[in-house]
Each structure stands twice: as structure tokens, then as C-alpha cells.
C-alpha positions as CSV (number, residue, x, y, z in Angstrom):
1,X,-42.0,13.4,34.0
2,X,-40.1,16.3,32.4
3,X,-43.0,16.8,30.1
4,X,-45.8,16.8,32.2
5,X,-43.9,19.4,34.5
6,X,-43.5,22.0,31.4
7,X,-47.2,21.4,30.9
8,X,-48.2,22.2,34.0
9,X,-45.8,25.0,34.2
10,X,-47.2,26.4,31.1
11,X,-50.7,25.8,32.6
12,X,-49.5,28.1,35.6
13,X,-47.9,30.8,33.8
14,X,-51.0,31.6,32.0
15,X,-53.5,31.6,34.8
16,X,-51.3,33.3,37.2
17,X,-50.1,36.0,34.4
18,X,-46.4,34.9,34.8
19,X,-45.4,36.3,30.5
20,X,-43.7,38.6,29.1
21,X,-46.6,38.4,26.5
22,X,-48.9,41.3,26.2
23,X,-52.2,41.3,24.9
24,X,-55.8,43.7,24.4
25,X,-58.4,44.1,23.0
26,X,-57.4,46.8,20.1
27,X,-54.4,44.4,19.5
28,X,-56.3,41.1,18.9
29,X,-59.2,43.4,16.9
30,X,-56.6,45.3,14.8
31,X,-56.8,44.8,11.0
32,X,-54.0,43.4,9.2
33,X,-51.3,45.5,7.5
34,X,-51.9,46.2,4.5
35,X,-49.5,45.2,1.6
36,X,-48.2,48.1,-1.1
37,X,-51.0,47.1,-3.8
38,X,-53.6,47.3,-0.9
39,X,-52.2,50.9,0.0
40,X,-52.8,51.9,-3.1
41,X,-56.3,50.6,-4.0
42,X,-57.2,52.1,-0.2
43,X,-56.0,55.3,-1.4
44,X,-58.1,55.4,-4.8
45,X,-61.1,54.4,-2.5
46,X,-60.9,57.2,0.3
47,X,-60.5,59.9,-2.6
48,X,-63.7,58.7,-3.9
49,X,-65.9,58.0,-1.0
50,X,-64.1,59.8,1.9
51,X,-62.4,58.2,4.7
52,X,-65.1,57.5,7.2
53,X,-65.3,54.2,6.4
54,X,-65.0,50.6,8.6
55,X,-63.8,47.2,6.1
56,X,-65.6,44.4,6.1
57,X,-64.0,41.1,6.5
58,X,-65.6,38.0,4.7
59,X,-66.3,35.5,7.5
60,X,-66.0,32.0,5.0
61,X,-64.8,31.3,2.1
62,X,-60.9,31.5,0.3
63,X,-61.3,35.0,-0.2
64,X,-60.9,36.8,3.6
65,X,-59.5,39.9,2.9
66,X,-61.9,42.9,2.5
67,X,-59.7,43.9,-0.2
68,X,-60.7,41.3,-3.0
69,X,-58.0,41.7,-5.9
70,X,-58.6,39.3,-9.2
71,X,-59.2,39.7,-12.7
72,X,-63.1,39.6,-12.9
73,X,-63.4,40.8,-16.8
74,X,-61.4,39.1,-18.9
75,X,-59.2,41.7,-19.7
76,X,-55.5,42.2,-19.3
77,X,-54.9,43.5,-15.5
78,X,-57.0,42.9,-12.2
79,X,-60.0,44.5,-10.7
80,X,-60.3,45.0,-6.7
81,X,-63.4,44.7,-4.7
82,X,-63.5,46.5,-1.0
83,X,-66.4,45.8,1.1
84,X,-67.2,48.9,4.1
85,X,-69.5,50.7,5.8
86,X,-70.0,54.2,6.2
87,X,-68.9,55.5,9.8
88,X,-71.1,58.8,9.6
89,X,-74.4,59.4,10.8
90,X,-76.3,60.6,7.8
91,X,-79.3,57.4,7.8
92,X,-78.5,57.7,4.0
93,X,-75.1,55.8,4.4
94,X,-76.4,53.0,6.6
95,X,-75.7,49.5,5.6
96,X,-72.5,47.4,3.8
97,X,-71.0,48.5,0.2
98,X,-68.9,46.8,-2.2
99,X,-66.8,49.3,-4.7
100,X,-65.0,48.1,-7.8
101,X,-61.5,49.8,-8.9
102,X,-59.5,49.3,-11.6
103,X,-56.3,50.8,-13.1
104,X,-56.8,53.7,-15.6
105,X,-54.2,54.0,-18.6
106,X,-51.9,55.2,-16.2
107,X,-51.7,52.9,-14.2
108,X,-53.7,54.0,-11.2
109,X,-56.5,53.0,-9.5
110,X,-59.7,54.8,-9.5
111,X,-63.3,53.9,-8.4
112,X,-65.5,52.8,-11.1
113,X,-69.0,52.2,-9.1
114,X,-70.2,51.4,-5.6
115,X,-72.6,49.3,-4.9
116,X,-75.0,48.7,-1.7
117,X,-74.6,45.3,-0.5
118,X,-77.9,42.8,0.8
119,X,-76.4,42.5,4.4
120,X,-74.6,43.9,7.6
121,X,-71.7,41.4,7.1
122,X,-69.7,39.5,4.2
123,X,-70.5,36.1,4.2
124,X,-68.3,34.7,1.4
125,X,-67.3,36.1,-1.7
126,X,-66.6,33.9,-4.8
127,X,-65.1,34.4,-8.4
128,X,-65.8,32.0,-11.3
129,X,-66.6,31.1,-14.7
130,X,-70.2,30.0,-14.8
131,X,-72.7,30.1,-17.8
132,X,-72.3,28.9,-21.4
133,X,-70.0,31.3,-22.7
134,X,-68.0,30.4,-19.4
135,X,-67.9,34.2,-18.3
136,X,-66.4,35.5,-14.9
137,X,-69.1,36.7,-12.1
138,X,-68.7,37.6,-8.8
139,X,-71.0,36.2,-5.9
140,X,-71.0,37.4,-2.6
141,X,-73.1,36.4,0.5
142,X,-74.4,38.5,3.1
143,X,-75.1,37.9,6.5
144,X,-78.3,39.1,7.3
145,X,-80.0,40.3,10.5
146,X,-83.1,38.5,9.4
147,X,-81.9,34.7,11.2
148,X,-80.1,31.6,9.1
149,X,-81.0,32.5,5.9
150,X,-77.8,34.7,4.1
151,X,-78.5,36.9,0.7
152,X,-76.6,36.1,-2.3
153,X,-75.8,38.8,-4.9
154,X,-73.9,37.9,-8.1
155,X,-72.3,40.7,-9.7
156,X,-70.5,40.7,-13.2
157,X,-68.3,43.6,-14.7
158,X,-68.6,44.2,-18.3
159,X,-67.5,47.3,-20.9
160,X,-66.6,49.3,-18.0
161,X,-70.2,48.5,-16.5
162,X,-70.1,46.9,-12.9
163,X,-73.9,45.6,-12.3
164,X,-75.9,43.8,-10.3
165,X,-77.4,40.2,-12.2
166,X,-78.7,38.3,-9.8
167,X,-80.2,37.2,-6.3
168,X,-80.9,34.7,-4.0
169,X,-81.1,33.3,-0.8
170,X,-79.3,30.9,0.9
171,X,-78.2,28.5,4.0
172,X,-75.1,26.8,2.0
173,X,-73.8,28.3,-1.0
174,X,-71.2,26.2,-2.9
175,X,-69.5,26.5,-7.1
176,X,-69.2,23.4,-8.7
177,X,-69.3,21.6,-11.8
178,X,-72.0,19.6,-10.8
179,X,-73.2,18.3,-14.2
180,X,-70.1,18.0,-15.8
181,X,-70.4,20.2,-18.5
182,X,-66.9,22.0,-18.2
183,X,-68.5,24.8,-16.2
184,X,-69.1,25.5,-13.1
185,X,-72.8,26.0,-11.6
186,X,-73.9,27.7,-8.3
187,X,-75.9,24.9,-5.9
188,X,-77.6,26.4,-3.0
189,X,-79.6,25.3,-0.1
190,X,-82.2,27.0,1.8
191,X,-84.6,26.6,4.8
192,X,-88.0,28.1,4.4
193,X,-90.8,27.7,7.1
194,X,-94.3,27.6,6.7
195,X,-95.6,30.1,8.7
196,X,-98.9,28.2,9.4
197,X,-97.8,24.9,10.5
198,X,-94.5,25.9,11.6
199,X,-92.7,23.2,9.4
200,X,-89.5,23.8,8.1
201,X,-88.5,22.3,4.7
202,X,-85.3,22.3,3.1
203,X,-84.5,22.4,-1.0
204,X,-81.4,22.0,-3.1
205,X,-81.5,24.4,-5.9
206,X,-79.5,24.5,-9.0
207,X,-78.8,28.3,-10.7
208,X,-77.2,29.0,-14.2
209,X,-76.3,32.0,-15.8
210,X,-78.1,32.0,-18.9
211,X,-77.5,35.1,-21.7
212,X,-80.6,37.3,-22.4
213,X,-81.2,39.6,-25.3
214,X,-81.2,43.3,-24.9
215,X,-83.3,46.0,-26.6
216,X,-80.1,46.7,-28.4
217,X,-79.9,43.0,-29.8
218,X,-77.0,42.5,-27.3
219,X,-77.0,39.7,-24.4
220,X,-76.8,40.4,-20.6
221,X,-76.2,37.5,-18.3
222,X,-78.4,36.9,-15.8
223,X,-78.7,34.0,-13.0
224,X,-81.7,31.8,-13.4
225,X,-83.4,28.8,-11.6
226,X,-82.6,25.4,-13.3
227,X,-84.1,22.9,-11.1
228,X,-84.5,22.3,-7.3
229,X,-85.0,18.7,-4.8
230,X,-85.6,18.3,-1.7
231,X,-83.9,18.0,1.4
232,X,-83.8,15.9,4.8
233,X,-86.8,16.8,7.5
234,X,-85.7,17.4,10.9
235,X,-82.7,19.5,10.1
236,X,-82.4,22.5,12.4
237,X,-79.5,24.5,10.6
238,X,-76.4,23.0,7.9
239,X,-73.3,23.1,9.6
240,X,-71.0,23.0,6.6
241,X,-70.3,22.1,2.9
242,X,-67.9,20.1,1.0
243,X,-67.2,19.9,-2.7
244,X,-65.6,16.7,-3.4
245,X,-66.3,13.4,-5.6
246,X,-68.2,10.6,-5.4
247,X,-66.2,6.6,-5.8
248,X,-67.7,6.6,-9.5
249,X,-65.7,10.5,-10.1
250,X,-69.3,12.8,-10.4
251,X,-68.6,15.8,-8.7
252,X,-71.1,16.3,-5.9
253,X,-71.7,18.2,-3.0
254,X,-71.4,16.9,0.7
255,X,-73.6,18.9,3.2
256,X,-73.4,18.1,7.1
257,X,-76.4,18.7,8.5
258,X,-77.4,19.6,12.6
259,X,-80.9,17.5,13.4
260,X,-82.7,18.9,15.7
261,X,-81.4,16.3,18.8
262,X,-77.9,18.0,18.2
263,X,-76.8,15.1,15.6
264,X,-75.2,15.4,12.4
265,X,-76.0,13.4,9.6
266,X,-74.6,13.8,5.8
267,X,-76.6,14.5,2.8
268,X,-75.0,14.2,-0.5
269,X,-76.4,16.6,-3.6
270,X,-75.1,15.2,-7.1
271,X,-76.2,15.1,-10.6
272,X,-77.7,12.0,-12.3
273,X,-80.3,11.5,-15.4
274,X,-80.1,14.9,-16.0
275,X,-81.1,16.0,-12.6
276,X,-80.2,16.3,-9.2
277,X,-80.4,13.5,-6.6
278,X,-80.0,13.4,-2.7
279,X,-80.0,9.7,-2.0
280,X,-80.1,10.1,1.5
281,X,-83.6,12.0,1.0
282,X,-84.6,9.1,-1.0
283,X,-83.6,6.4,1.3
284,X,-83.5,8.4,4.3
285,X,-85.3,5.7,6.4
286,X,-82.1,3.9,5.7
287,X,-79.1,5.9,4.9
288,X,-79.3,8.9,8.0
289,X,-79.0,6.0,11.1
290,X,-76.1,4.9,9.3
291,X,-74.7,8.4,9.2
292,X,-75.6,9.8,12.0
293,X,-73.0,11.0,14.8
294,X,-72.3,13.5,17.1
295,X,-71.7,17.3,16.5
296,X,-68.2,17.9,15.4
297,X,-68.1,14.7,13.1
298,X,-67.7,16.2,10.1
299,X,-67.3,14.8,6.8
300,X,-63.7,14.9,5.3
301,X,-61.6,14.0,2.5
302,X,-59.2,12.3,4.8
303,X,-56.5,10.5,2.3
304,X,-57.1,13.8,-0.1
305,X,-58.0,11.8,-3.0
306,X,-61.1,14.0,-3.7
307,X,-63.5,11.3,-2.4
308,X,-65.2,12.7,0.5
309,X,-65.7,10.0,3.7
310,X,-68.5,10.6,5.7
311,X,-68.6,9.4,9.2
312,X,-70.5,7.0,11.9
313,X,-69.2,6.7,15.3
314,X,-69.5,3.6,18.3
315,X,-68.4,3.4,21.7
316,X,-64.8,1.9,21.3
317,X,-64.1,-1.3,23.5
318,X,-64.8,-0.5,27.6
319,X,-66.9,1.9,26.6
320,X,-70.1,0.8,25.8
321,X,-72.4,1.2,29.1
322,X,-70.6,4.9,29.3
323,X,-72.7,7.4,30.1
324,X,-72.4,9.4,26.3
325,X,-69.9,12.5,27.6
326,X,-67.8,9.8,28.9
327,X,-67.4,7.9,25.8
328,X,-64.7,7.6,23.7
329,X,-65.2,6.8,20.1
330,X,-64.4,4.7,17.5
331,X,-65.3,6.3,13.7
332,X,-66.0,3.9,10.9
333,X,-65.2,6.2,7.6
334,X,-67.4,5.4,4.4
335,X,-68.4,6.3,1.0
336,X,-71.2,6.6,-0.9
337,X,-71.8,4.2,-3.4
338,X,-74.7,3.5,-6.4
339,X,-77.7,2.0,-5.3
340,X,-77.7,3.5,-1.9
341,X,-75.0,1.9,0.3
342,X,-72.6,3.4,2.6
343,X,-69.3,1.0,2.4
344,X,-67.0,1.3,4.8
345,X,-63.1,2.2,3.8
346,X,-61.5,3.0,7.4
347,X,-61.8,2.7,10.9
348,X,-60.0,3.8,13.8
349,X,-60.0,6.7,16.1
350,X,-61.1,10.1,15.4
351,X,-59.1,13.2,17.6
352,X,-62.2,15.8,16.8
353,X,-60.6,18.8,18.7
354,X,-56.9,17.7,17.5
355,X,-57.8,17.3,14.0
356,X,-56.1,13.9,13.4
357,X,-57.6,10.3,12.5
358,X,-55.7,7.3,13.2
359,X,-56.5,4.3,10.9
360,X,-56.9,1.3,13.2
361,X,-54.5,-2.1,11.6
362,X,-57.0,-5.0,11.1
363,X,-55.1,-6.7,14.2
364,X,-56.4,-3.9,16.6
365,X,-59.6,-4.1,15.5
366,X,-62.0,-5.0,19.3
367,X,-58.3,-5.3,20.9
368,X,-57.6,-1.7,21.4
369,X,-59.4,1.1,23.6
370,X,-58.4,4.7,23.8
371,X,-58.4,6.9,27.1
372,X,-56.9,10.5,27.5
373,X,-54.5,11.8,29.8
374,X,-56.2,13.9,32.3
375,X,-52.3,15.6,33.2
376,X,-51.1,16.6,29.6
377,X,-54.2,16.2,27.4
378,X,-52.3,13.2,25.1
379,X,-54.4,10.1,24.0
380,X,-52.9,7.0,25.0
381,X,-53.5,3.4,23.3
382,X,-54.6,0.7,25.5
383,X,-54.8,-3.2,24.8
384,X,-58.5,-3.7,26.2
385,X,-58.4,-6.4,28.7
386,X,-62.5,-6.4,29.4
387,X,-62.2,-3.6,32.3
388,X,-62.5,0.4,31.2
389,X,-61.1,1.1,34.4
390,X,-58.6,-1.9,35.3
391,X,-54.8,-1.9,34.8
392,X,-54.1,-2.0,30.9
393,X,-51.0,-2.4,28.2
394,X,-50.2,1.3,27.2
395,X,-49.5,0.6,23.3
396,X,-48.8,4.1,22.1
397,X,-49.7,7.7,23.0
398,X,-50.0,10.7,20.9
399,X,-49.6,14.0,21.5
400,X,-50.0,17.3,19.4
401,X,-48.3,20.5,20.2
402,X,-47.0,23.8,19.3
403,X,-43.8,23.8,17.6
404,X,-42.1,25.8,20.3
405,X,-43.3,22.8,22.8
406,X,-41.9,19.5,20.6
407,X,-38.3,19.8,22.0
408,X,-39.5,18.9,24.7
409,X,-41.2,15.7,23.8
410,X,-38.5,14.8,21.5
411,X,-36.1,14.9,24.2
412,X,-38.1,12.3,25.9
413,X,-38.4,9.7,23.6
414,X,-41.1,11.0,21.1
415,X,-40.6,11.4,17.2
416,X,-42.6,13.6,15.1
417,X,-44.4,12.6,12.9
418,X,-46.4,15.1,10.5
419,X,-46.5,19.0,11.1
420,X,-49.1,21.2,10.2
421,X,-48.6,25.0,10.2
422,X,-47.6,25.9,13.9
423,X,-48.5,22.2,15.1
424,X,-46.3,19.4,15.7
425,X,-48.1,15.2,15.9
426,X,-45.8,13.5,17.7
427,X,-45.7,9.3,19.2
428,X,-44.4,7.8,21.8
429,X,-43.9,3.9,21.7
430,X,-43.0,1.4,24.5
431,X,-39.3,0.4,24.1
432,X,-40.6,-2.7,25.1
433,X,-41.9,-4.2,21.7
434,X,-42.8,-7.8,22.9
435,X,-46.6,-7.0,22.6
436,X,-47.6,-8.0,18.5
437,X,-50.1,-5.0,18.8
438,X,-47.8,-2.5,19.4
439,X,-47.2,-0.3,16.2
440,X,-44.1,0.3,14.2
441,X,-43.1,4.2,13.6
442,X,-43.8,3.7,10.0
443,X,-47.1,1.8,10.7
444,X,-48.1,5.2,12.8
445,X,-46.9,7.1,10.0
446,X,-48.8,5.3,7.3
447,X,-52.3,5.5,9.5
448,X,-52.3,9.2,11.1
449,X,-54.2,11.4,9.1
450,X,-54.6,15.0,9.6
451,X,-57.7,16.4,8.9
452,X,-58.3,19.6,7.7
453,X,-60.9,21.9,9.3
């Protein structure tokens, strides 16, 4: 099959080094180019602090540039946050910074303070309104060398004064408007271990900015503890976060968490009666087995309706006497609802490392088994006949490629269906379309959803 040849062909050229492609180290490490505005704030930063300097990247998070530009105090114009390190060898300079510039009446940047950050690296950096008078503040994590736990600093910039207002620790840090008061609060989550028994606990916390008076009978804000709940036990590490809604519309905060077999489960933080709540803490004994799955099942908005679906996984038709790496999957997709059920909304077959669900039609459901192509990588769509490993109706395969590579496909007999960036999904149907459970193109169409990492 032409396909299959330009697969392997591809295959060959990179192992063998057959490309005109070049690539290194320095080029794959380089920084990006910076645009005109960047230029200039780098510019206002060397001629205050000199130019032995290394930027720090954010790892997570929306913002990724180390050159963080937003309007951070309410006033006409944006601010610009850098995050470096000193490159010199005086002991004095050690350790990350973050240095606020703005624009002076004419126009140009200048530095206004620097600031020693709590880490060696930028976790995530955030801007948002928080607090009762709904004021902008800056929080940015830091990687530590200490082990999970990161260091949150929030930051706000007042009357020409950038300061330091708060701290905290954390494992996930996430904004929301939790309580749904019109503004946002900060929700973290952090492992402690007790040092004598060697038990590690988890808690939810909730922080507010809260306005404190002054000596001068002004108000400073400041970031304060509002109220904290417990976690799951037997959680090694969180894996990630999601902000999202629950069926009823609170806002709430979806946390995936690694279990110290490997297994993922979900735990949902949301506010209720005034406080927060975890059901599955609650009703753990019944909501984590019904949750729990293996690593790389993450939770997901999949429709993007701003319902989050959490995951459960079974060993699709054929499948289940498999020894587990052998498995292939089928994902039930469900949401939370009141009084501590998990309802199911789809089902169908989850493509973990090609980021794609497929929605299984009701008439497929214990009639169709998935096994992958071990020459081009595709997933192909089997009617189960009882045998894994006995002769069986191909029904549909699916394969997802670079845009360079669809022609390719298209030319035999696939069709596109979504694209994504650099990545083309494409489907191949029989031409034969006796078989009721083969699907139509807009049936594929309607059901294939890509997820988004």
C-alpha cells in the first residue's frame, strides 16, 4: 500500500540520516526571537541590572514567555515582568529574580524594582482580579529544589510601589471563582508528610486577598487563609488541574491525582454551604473505584461545554483475559452529579497518545473491538466476532498525521476530518457498506473528538 511504503520510508530516512534537515543542540535550546516591544523592555532591563543575565521560562501555565507584558495596576498602559538569573559568580546574585518595568512619561521603559524570586525555576505565573475590591495581583510559582512541593509568591503593584503580599506553598495552584461571588479566588493543594509516621496527607486550601489597614489609615492587600478540606489518602503526586463546571453550573476544580499503584483517579474541589467540599474524599470508598484508570486518562472537557468528564476505562470486547499492556480500552466518560453519583454521558474509545475520543453509536456498543496497526501506527475498527486474534470485519480505521503527510492518505481513499494545529484526523471507510455497523462520514464526524492536552 502506497501509504504504508511512505511510512516506512519516512521511518528509514530518519534512522538512517537520509534529510536535508539539520538539527543541535544550541538550535533546539535557542530562545525565541524576540518581538520589537520585547527588544525594548530587554534593553531597559540590561541598563539597569547589566547584561549577565540567563531568562527564565515559565514551565505551565498561559503565560510562557519570560517576558510577561499586561496591565497589572489599573492604570492606562502595561507593565512587563522578566524573570532571570544572574550569570556572574559573586554568591550575592545566586538565585531567580523577577523585575517590573514600566513606561515613564516618555514613553520608555525603565526598571522600577527587582525582586528575588522563592525558586530556581518559574513554575507558572498568573494575573487576576482577586479580593473584594477586585484588584489585580500577580502570582507566580517556583519550582523548588526542595521535592513536589512549588512556592507561591503573589505580588501586587501599587502607587509606583511593586511589593511582595503574600506566600504559600503548593502542589496545584489554580484561579477561580469558586464561590461565585464575581471574583476570582486562589485554591491550592499541598502534600505535607509527617515526619514521624511517614504519612502523607493532602488539603485543599482556599486564599483571599483581604485589605488591611496601615499606620497611615490606608489599606494594603494581603493574601490570607479562608478555609481548607481534606484530600484523598494514597496519593503519591497530582498530575494536573482543571477549572471547569459541574452539571448543576458551580464552578469547581477537577484535580487528577497519581495513587501510589501508578493509577489515576479524579477528585473534584467545589463550593457548597458556604464551604468547600471534595465528594470523592467523602464517599471515597465509593466514588475513587469508579474513577479510577490508568496513567494518561486524564479528565477533559471533551464536547467544550465547560462540564468537565472524568474517565473509567475496561478492556474493550476480545480483550478481557489480556495481559494489561496488551489491552486495549474502552472509556466510559461521566460527570459528577449531587448526592454523589458518577453518570455516565459517553462511551467509546479513547486514542491517549493521539489525543482523540471516538463516541461509540449505541449499535456498536459489545459489537466493536479496536486493534492497532503494527505497519503505520492507525487504529482500525473491528466487528468482534468472539476471537481477539481470529479473522474480523475491518469497519473503519483512523489515522492522525502531519499536515505535510495527509496527501498521501487522501489520495488513497481517506477524508479528513478535523485538523488541529500541524495535525490532520483522517478516516478510511470500506466501500463496501453492506455491514449496518459500519459508520457514515458524518456519523465519524459527529463522534470524533479531539482532546486537548
Amino acid at each position: 500500500m502506497r501509504i504504508r511504503a511512505a511510512l516506512c520510508c519516512a521511518a528509514a530516512a530518519v534512522l538512517t540520516g537520509c534529510t536535508t534537515m539539520s538539527f543541535s543542540v544550541d538550535n533546539l535550546l535557542a530562545a525565541p526571537k524576540l518581538t520589537a516591544e520585547q527588544s525594548e523592555i530587554h534593553e531597559a532591563l540590561i541598563a539597569a541590572v547589566g547584561n549577565n543575565l540567563t531568562l527564565k521560562y515559565p514551565k505551565n501555565g498561559l503565560n510562557r514567555s519570560a517576558y510577561v507584558v499586561a496591565n497589572i495596576d489599573d492604570e492606562p498602559g502595561d507593565e512587563a515582568l522578566v524573570f532571570y538569573e544572574y550569570t556572574g559568580s559573586d554568591p550575592a546574585d545566586d538565585g531567580l529574580r523577577v523585575n517590573l518595568l514600566d513606561k515613564d512619561e516618555s514613553g520608555n521603559w525603565r526598571s522600577v524594582k527587582e525582586i528575588a524570586g522563592a525558586g530556581t525555576e518559574v513554575d507558572k505565573v498568573i494575573i487576576t482580579r482577586m479580593g473584594t475590591d477586585n484588584k489585580l495581583n500577580v502570582l507566580v510559582g517556583y519550582q523548588t529544589l526542595s521535592g513536589e512541593e512549588k512556592a507561591l509568591e503573589v505580588y501586587s503593584y501599587r502607587s509606583g510601589d511593586f511589593k511582595r503580599i503574600g506566600t504559600s506553598s503548593y502542589s496545584i495552584l489554580e484561579t477561580l471563582d469558586i464561590n461565585s461571588d464575581g471574583s476570582n479566588e486562589l485554591v491550592t493543594i499541598r502534600r505535607q508528610t509527617n515526619t514521624e509516621s511517614g504519612l502523607t496527607t493532602s488539603t485543599a486550601s482556599l486564599l483571599v486577598m483581604t485589605n488591611v489597614p496601615d499606620e497611615n489609615g490606608d489599606y494594603t492587600q494581603e493574601v490570607a487563609l479562608n478555609q481548607s478540606i481534606d484530600m484523598c489518602d494514597n496519593v503519591s503526586s497530582y498530575a494536573r488541574a482543571l477549572t471547569g463546571r459541574l452539571a448543576d453550573g458551580r464552578n469547581a476544580l477537577y484535580v487528577d491525582a497519581v495513587a501510589a499503584d501508578g493509577q489515576l483517579h479524579t477528585e473534584i474541589v467545589y463550593y457548597r454551604y458556604s464551604a468547600l467540599q471534595n465528594p470523592m474524599q467523602i464517599r471515597s470508598e465509593k466514588l475513587i473505584p469508579e474513577c479510577t484508570r490508568p496513567a494518561g486518562y486524564y479528565c477533559a472537557d471533551i464536547d467544550r461545554d465547560g462540564i468537565i468528564e472524568i474517565p473509567s476505562t475496561r478492556p474493550l470486547a476480545g480483550y478481557e483475559n489480556s495481559p494489561p499492556e496488551e489491552q486495549q480500552l474502552l472509556t466510559s466518560w461521566t460527570r459528577y452529579k449531587d448526592f454523589y453519583e458518577l453518570e455516565e454521558v459517553y462511551s467509546g474509545y479513547y486514542a491517549v497518545s493521539d489525543g482523540y475520543a471516538l463516541i461509540f453509536p449505541s449499535r456498536w456498543a459489545d459489537q466493536v473491538t479496536v486493534k492497532k496497526d503494527p505497519v503505520t501506527g492507525e487504529t482500525v475498527f473491528y466487528k468482534f466476532s468472539g476471537d481477539i486474534n481470529a479473522e474480523m470485519t475491518e469497519l473503519m480505521r483512523i489515522a492522525v498525521v502531519s499536515k505535510t503527510q495527509a496527501e498521501e492518505f487522501t489520495y488513497s481513499g481517506y477524508q479528513v476530518i478535523t485538523s488541529v494545529g500541524q495535525l490532520d484526523y483522517l478516516v478510511q471507510l470500506p466501500t463496501n457498506k453492506r455491514e449496518q455497523l459500519i459508520l457514515t462520514i458524518d456519523e465519524v464526524t459527529n463522534n470524533l473528538y479531539v482532546i486537548e492536552s
